[in-house]
Biopython code that builds the backbone (N, CA, C, O; Angstrom):
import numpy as np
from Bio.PDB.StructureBuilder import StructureBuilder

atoms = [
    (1, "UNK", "N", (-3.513, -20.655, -10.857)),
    (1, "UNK", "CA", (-4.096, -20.771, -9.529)),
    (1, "UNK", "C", (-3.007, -20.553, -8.488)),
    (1, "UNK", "O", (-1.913, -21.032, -8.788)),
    (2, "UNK", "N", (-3.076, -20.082, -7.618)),
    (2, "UNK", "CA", (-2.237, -19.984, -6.509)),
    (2, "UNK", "C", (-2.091, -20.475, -5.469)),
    (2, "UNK", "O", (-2.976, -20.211, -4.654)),
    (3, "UNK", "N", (-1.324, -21.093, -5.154)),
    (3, "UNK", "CA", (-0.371, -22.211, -4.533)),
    (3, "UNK", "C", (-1.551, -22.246, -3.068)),
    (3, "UNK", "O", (-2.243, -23.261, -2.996)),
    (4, "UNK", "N", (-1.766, -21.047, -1.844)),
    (4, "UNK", "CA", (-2.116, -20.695, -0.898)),
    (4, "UNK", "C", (-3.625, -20.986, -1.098)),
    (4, "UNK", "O", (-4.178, -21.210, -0.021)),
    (5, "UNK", "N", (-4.576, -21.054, -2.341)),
    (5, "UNK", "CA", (-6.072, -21.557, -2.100)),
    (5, "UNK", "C", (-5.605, -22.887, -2.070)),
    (5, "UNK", "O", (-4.834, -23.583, -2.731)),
    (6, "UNK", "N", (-6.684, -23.065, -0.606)),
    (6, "UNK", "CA", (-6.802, -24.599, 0.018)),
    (6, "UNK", "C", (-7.833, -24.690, 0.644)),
    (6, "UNK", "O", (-8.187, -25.844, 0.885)),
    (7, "UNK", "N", (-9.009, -23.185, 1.320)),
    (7, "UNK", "CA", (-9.371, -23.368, 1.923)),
    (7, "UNK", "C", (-10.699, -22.457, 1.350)),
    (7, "UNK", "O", (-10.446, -21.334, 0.915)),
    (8, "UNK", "N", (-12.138, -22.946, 1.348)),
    (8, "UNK", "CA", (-13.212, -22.675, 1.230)),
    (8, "UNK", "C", (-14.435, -22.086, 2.230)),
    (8, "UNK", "O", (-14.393, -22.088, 3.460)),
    (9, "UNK", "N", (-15.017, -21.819, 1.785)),
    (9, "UNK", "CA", (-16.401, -21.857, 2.328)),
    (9, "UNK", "C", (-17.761, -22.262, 2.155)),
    (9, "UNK", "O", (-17.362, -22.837, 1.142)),
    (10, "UNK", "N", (-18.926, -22.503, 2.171)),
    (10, "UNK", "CA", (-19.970, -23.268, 1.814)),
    (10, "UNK", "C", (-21.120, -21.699, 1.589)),
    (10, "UNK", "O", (-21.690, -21.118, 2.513)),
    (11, "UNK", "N", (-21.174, -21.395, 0.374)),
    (11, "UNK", "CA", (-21.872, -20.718, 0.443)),
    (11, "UNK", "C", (-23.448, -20.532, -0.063)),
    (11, "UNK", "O", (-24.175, -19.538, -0.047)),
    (12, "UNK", "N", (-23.639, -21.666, -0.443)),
    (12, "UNK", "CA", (-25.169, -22.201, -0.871)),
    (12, "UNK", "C", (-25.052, -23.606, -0.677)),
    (12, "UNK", "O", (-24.054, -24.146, -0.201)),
    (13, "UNK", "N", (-26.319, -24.325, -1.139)),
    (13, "UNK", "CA", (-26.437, -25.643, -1.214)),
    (13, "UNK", "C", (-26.945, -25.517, -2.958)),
    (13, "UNK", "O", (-27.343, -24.451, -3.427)),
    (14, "UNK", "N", (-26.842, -26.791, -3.762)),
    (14, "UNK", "CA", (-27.837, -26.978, -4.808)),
    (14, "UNK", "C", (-29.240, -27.163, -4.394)),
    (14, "UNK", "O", (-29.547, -28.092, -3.647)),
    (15, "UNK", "N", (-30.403, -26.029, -5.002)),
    (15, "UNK", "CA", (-31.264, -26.236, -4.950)),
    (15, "UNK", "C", (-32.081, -26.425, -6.066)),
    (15, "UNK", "O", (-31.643, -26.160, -7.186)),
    (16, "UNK", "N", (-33.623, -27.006, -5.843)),
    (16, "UNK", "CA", (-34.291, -26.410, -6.909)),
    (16, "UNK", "C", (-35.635, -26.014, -6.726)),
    (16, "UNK", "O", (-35.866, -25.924, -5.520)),
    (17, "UNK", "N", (-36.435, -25.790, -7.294)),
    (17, "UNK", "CA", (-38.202, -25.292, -7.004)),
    (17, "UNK", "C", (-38.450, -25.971, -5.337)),
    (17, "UNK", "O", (-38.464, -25.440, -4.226)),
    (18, "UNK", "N", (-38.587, -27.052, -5.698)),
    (18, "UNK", "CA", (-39.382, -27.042, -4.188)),
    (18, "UNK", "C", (-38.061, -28.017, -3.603)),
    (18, "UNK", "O", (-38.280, -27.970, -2.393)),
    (19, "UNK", "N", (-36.714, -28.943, -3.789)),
    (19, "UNK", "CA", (-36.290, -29.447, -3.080)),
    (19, "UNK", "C", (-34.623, -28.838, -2.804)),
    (19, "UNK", "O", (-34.220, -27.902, -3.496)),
    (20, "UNK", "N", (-33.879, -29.361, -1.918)),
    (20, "UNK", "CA", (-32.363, -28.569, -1.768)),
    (20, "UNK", "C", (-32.089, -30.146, -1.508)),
    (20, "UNK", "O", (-32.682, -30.987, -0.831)),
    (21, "UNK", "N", (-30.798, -30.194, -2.431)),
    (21, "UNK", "CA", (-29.518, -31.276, -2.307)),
    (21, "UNK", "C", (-28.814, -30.948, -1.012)),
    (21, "UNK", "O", (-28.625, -29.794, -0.626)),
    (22, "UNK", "N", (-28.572, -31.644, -0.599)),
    (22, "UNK", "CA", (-27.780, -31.652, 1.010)),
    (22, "UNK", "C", (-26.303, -32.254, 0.510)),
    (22, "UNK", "O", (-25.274, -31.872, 1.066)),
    (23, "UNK", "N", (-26.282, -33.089, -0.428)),
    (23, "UNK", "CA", (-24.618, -33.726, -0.995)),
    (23, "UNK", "C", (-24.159, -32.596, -1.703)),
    (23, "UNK", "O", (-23.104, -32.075, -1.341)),
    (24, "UNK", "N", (-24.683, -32.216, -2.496)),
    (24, "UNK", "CA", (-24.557, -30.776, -3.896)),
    (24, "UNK", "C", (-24.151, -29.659, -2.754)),
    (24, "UNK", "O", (-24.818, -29.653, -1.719)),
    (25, "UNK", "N", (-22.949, -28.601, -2.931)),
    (25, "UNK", "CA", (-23.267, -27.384, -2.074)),
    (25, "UNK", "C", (-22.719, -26.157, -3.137)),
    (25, "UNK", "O", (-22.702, -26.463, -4.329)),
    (26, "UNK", "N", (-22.368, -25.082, -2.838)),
    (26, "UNK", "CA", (-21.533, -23.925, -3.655)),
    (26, "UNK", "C", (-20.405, -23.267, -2.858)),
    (26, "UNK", "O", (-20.616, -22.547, -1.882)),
    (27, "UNK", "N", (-19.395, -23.512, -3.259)),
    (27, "UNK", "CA", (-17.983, -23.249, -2.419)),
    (27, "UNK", "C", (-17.750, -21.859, -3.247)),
    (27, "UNK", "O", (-17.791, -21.652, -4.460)),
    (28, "UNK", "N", (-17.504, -21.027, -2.205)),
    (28, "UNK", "CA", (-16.200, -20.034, -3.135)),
    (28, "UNK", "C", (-15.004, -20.172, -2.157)),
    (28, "UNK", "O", (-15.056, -20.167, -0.927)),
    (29, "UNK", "N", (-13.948, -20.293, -2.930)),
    (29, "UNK", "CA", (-12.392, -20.562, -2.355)),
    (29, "UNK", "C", (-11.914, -19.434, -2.604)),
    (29, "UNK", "O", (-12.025, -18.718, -3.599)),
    (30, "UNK", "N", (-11.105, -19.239, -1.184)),
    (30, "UNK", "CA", (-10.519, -18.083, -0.785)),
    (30, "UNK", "C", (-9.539, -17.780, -1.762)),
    (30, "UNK", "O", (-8.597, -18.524, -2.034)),
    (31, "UNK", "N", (-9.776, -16.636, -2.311)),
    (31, "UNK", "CA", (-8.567, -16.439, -3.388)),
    (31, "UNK", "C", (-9.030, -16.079, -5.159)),
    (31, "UNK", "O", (-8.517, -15.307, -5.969)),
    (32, "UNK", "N", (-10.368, -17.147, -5.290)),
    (32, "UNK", "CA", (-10.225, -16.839, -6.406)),
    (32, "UNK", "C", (-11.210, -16.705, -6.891)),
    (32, "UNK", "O", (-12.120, -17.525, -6.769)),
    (33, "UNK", "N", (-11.309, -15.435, -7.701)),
    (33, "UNK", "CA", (-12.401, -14.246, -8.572)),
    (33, "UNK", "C", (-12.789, -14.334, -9.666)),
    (33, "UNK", "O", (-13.552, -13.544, -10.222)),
    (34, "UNK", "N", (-12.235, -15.466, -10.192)),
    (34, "UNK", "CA", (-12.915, -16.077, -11.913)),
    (34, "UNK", "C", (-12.879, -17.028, -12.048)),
    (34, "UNK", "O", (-12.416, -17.871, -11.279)),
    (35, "UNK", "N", (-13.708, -17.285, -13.813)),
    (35, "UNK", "CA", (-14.399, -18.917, -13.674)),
    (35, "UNK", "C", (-12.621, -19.180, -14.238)),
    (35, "UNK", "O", (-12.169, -20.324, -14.275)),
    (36, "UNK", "N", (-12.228, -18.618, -14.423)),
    (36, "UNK", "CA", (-10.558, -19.209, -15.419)),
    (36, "UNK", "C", (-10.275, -19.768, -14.195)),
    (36, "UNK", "O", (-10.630, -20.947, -14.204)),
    (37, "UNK", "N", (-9.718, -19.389, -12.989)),
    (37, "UNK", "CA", (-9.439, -19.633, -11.986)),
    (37, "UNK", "C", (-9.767, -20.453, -11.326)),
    (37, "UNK", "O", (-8.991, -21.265, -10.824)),
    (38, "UNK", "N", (-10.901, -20.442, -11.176)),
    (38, "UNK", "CA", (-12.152, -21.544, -10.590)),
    (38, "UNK", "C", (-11.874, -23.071, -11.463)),
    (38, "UNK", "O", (-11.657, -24.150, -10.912)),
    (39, "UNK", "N", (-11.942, -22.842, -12.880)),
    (39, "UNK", "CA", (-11.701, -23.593, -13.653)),
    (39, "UNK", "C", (-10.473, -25.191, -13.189)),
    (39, "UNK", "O", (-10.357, -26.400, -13.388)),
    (40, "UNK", "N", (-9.848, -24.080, -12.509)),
    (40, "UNK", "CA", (-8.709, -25.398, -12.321)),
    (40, "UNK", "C", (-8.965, -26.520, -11.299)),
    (40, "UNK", "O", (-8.443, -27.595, -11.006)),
    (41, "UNK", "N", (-10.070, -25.734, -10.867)),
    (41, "UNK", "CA", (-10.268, -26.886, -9.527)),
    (41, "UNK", "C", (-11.012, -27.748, -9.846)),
    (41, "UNK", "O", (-10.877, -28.688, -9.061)),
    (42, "UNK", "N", (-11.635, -27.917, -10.480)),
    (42, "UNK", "CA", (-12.722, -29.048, -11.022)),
    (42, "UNK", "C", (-12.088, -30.269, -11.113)),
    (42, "UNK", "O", (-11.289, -30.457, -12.030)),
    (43, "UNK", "N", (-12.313, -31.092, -10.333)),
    (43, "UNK", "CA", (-11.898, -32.573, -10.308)),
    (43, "UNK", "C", (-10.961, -32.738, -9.365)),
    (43, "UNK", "O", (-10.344, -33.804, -9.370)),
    (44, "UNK", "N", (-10.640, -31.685, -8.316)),
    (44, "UNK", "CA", (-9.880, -31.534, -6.929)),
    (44, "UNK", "C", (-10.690, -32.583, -5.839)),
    (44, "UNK", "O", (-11.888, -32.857, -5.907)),
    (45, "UNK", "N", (-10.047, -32.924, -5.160)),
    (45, "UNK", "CA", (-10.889, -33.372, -3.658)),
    (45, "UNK", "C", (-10.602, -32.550, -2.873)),
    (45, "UNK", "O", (-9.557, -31.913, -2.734)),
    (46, "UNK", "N", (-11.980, -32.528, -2.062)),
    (46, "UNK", "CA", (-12.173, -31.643, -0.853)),
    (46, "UNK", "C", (-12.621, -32.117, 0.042)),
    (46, "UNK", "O", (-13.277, -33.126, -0.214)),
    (47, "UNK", "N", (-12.544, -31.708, 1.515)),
    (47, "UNK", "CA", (-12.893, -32.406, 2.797)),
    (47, "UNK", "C", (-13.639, -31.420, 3.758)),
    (47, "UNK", "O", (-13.260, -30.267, 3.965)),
    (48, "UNK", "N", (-14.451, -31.847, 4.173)),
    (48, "UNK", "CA", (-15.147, -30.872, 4.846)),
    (48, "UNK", "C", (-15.366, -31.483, 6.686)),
    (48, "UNK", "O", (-16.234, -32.250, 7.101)),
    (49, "UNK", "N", (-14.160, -30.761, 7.533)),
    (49, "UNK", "CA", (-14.279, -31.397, 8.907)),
    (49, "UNK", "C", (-15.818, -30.910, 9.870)),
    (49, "UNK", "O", (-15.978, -29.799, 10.377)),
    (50, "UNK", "N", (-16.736, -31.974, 9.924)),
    (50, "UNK", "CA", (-17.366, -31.345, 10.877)),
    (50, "UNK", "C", (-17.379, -32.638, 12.744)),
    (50, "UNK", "O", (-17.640, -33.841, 12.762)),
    (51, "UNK", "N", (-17.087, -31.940, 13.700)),
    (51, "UNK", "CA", (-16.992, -32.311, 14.657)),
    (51, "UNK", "C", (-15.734, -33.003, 15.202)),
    (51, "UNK", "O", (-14.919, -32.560, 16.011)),
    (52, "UNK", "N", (-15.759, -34.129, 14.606)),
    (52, "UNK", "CA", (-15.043, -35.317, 14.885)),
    (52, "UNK", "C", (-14.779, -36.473, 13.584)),
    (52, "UNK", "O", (-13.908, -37.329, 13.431)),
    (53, "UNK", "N", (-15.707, -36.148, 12.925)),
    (53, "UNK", "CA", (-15.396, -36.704, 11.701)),
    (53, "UNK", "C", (-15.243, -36.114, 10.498)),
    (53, "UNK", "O", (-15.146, -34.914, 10.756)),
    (54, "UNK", "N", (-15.142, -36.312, 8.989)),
    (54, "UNK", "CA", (-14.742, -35.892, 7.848)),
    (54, "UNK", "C", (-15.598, -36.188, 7.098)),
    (54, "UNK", "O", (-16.111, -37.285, 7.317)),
    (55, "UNK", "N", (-16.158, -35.345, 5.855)),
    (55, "UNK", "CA", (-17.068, -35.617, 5.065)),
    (55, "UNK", "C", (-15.991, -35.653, 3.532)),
    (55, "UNK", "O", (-15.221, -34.699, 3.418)),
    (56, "UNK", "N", (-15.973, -36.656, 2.503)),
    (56, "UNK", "CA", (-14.846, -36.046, 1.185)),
    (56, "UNK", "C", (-15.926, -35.550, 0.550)),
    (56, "UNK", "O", (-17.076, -35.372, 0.951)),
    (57, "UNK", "N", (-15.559, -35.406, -0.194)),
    (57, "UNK", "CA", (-16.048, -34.844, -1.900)),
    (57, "UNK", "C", (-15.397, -34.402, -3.248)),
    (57, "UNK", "O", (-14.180, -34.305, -3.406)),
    (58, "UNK", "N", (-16.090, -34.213, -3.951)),
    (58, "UNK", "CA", (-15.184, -33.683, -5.256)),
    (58, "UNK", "C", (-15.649, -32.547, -6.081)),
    (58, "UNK", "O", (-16.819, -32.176, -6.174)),
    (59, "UNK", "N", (-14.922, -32.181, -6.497)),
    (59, "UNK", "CA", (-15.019, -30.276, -7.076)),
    (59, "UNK", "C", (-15.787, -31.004, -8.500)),
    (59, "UNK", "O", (-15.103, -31.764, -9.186)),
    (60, "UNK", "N", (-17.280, -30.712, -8.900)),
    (60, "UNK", "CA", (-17.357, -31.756, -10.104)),
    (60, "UNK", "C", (-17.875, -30.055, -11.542)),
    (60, "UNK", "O", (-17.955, -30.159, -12.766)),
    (61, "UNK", "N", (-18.032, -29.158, -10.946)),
    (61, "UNK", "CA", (-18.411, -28.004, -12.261)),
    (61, "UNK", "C", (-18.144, -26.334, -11.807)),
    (61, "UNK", "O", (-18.200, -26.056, -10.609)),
    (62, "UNK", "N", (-18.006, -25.817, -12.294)),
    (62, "UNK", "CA", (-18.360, -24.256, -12.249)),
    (62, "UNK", "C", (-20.106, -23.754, -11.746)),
    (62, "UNK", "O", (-21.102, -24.436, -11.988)),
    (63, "UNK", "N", (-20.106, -22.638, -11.137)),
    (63, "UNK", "CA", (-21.018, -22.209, -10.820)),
    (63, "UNK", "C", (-21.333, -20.471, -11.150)),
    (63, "UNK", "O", (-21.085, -19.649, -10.268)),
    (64, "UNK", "N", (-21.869, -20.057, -12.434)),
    (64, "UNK", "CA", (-21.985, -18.608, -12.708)),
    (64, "UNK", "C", (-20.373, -18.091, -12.845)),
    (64, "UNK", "O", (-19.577, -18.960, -12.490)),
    (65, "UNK", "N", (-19.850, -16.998, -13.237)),
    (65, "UNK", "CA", (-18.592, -16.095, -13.663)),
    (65, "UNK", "C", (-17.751, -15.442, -12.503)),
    (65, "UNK", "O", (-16.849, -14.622, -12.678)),
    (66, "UNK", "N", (-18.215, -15.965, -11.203)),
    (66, "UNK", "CA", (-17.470, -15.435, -10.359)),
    (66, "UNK", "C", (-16.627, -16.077, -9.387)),
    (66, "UNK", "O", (-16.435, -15.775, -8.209)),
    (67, "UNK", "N", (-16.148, -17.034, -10.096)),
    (67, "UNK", "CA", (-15.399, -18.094, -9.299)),
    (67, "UNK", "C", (-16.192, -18.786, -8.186)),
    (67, "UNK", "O", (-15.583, -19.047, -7.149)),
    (68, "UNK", "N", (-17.537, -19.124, -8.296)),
    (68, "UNK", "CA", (-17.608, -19.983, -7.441)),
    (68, "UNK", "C", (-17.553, -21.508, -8.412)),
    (68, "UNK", "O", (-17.516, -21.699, -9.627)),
    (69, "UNK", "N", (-17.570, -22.521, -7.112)),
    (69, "UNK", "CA", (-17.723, -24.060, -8.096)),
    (69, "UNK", "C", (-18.844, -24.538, -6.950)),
    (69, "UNK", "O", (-19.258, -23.994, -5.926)),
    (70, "UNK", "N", (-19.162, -25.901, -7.649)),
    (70, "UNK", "CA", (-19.976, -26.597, -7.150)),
    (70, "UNK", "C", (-19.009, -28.322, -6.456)),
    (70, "UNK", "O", (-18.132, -29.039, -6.938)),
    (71, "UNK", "N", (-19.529, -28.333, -5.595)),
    (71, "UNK", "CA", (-18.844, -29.572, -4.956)),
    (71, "UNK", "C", (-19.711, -30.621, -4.591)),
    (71, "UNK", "O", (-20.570, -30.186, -3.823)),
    (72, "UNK", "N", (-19.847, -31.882, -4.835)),
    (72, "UNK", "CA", (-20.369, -33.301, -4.648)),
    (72, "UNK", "C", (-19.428, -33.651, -3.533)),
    (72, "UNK", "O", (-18.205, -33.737, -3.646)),
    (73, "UNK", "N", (-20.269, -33.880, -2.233)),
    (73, "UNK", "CA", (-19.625, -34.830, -1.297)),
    (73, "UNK", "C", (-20.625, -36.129, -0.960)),
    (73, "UNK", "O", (-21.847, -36.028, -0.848)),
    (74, "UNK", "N", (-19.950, -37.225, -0.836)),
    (74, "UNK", "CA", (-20.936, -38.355, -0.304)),
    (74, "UNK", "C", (-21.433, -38.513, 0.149)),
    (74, "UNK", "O", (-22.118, -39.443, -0.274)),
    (75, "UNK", "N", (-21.869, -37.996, 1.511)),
    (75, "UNK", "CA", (-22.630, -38.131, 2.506)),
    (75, "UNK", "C", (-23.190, -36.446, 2.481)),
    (75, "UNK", "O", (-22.651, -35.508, 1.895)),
    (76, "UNK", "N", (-24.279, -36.429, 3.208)),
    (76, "UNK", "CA", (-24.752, -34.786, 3.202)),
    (76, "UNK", "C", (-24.242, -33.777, 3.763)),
    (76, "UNK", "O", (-23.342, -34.396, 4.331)),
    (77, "UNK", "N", (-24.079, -32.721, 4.071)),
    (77, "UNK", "CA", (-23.364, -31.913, 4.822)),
    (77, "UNK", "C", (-24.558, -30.943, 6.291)),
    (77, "UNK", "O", (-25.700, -30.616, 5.968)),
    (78, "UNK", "N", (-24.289, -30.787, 7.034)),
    (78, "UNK", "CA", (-24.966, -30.345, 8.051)),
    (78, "UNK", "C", (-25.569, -28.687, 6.653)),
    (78, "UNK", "O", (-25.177, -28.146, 5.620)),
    (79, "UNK", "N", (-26.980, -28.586, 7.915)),
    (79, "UNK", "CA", (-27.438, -27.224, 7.063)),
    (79, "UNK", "C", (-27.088, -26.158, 7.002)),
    (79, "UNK", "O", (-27.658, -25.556, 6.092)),
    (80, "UNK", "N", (-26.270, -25.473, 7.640)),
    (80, "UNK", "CA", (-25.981, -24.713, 8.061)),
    (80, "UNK", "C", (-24.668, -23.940, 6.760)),
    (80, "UNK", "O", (-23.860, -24.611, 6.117)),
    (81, "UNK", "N", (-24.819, -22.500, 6.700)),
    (81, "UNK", "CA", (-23.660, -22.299, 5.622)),
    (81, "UNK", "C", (-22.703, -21.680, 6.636)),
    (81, "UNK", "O", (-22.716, -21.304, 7.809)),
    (82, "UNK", "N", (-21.794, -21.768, 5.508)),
    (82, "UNK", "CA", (-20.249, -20.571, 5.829)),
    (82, "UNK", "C", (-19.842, -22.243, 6.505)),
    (82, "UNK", "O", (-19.281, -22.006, 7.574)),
    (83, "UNK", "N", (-19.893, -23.448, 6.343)),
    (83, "UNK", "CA", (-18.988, -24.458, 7.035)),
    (83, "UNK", "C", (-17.641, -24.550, 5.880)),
    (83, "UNK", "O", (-17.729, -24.506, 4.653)),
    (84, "UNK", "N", (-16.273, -24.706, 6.805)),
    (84, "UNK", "CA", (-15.070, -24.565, 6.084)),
    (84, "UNK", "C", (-14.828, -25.693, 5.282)),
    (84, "UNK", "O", (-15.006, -26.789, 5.814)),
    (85, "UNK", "N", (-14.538, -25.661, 4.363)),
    (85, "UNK", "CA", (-13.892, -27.153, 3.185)),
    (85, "UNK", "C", (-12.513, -26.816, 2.886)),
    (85, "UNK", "O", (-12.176, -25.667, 2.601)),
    (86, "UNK", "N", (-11.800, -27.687, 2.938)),
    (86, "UNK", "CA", (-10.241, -27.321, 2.327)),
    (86, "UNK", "C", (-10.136, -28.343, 1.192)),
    (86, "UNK", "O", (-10.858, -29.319, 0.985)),
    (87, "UNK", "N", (-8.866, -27.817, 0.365)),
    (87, "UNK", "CA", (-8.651, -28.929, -0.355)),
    (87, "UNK", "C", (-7.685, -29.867, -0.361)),
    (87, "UNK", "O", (-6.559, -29.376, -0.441)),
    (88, "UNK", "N", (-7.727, -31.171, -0.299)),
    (88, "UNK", "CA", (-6.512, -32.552, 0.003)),
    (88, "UNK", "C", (-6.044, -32.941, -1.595)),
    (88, "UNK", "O", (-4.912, -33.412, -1.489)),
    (89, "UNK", "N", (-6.294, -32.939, -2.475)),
    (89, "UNK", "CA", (-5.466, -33.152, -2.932)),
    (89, "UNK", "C", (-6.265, -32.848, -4.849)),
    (89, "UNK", "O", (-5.559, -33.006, -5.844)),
]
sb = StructureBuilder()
sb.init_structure("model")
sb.init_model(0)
sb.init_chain("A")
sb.init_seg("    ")
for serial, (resi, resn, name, xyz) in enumerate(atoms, 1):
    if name == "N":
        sb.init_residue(resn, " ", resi, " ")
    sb.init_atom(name, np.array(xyz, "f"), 0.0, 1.0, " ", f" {name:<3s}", serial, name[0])
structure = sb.get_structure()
């Protein structure tokens, strides 16, 4: 993995038939193009700034072969995609 991914994007939510997870979302992180890659982040924390306050979460699986993952944060995240997540630690 390379040193410089830190910083994400929100590019789905978990959904399913008729409902969408608002905690569940689909990140792809800048940088990286496979699940090998992707792979390493699983069990990372991530933070997602919106406004004035901070939402955490945690990198908890893979999502399909193209480096995206799936991220669990505690509280829900606004609806809206493309919101930035970085990673703390």
């Amino acid at each position: 993995m390379p040193e410089a991914v830190v910083e994400g994007v929100v590019v789905s939510f978990r959904t399913g038939p008729k409902t969408q997870s608002s905690n569940e979302c689909i990140i792809q992180f800048l940088g990286i193009k496979s699940s090998g890659e992707a792979g390493r982040l699983i069990g990372r924390k991530v933070v997602c700034e919106i406004g004035k306050g901070t939402v955490r979460g945690k990198v908890v699986a893979l999502h399909g072969r193209k480096g995206l993952v799936r991220a669990r944060f505690r509280k829900g995240l606004p609806g809206q995609v493309g919101v930035r997540v970085r990673i703390v630690g």
